[in-house]
C-alpha positions, 0 to 999 in steps of 0.5 A: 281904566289902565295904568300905564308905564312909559320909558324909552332909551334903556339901552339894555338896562332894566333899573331894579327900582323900575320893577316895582313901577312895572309891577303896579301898572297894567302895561309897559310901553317902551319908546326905543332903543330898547337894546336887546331882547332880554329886556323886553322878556323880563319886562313880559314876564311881569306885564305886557309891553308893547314897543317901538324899536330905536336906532341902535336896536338891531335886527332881532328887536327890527323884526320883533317891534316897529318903527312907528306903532298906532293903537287904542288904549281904552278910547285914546288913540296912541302914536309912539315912535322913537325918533321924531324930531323937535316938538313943532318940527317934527320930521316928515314922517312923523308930520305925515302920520299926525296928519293921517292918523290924528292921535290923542297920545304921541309918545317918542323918545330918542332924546333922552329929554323928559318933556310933557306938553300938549302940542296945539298943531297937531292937538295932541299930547306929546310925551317922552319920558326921557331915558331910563338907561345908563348910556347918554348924557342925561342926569336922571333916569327917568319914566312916566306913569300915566292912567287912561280912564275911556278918552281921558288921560290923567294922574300923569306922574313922573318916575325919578330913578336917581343919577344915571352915573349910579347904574 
């Protein structure tokens, strides 16, 4: 069994209250717009992470992460991407590789929109945890935490960091 935090859209702001989530969990998986290396190597000196990069990542974090990453975590296959487009009208990049790789697990981030449901098209579960940084229009920091126990994914829980205006 692993226990993973899931956050995107940090735009260089590791949240203080996110250390002890980080701490707790197995794994860190970042879903873009991760805005600058350091982050990432605070991240690693407590967990492994592993990362997509987002629009405005520049090129040290481009030659260091993808844009689109498909892996196994126990026995769920993981597709994670930054930007994808609406649930049910995802772009047709994203179309093409739900089509040729199937995941059980499709994280994404880029709207800074906290959404979980299960996408029936692509029999999938889609996942953005919203954004955790300090930069966009979202309210409320926010993270995920989810276990993978062989193919199941269960005690999902939603992390609130407090206001996005408090820092």
């Amino acid at each position: 069994m692993k226990k993973i935090l899931i956050i995107s859209d940090t735009h260089s702001h590791l949240d203080p209250k996110l250390i002890k989530y980080i701490e707790q969990c197995d794994e860190v998986w970042h879903g873009g717009d991760i805005g600058n290396s350091e982050l990432c190597e605070k991240i690693e000196k407590l967990k492994p992470i592993k990362a997509v990069w987002g629009n405005i990542d520049g090129t040290d974090l481009r030659k260091t992460y993808k844009e689109h990453l498909i892996f196994n975590c126990e026995e769920v296959k993981v597709y994670m991407t930054h930007i994808a487009g609406p649930i049910g009208k995802y772009n047709p990049k994203v179309r093409e590789m739900m089509l040729q790789e199937k995941p059980d697990l499709f994280i994404c981030g880029h709207s800074h929109i906290l959404k979980v449901m299960f996408d029936k098209t692509y029999n999938v579960l889609y996942l953005n945890p919203g954004a955790c940084g300090v930069h966009g229009f979202h309210k409320v920091k926010t993270a995920v935490r989810l276990e993978i126990d062989g193919k199941e994914m269960k005690n999902l829980e939603v992390i609130e960091m407090g206001s996005r205006a408090a820092g």
